[in-house]
C-alpha positions, 0 to 999 in steps of 0.5 A: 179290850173286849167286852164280855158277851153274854147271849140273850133273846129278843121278841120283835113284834112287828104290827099294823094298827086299825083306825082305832087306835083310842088309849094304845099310847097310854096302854104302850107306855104301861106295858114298858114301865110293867115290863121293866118290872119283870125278871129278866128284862133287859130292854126295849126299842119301839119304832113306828111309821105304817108298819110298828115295830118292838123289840124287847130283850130278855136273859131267857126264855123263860123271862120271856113265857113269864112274861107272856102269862102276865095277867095285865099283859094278857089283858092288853093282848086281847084289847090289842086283837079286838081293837087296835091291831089289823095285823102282827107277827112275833119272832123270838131269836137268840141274840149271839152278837153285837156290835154298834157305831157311834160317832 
């Protein structure tokens, strides 16, 4: 049988932390419980060794903007700029397909 799919979108935001990394892991596990809340949240994935990356998924677009202009997510946008971040770069692509293994 197959699973019905229905597109939707991933913001990966890759990163490079500073040395001062004082109450980002505090902070990264508020912005996914406050994410969670958001409408059109679908997801998230996170690994990091050197180099971070997240990914979080959403039903659109438009979850994405709302979720961007979020007053505590702007906040930790700034501290993340200021303090805890060397370098990032976002992406936002439009997931067509899927498909996974597990054994």
């Amino acid at each position: 049988m197959t699973k019905s799919f229905k597109s939707y979108y991933a913001v990966i935001f890759t990163s490079i932390q500073t040395d001062n990394t004082e109450g980002y892991d505090e902070m990264a596990s508020t912005m996914e419980e406050l994410a969670k809340l958001q409408p059109g949240y679908l997801g998230i994935d996170s690994a990091r060794n050197e180099v971070g990356i997240t990914i979080s998924y959403w039903e659109n677009l438009e979850a994405i903007k709302n979720w961007k202009q979020e007053t505590e997510h702007l906040k930790t946008q700034l501290k993340g700029r200021t303090q805890w971040y060397d370098w990032y770069h976002v992406r936002i692509c439009k997931v067509e397909r899927e498909y996974e293994f597990n054994s």
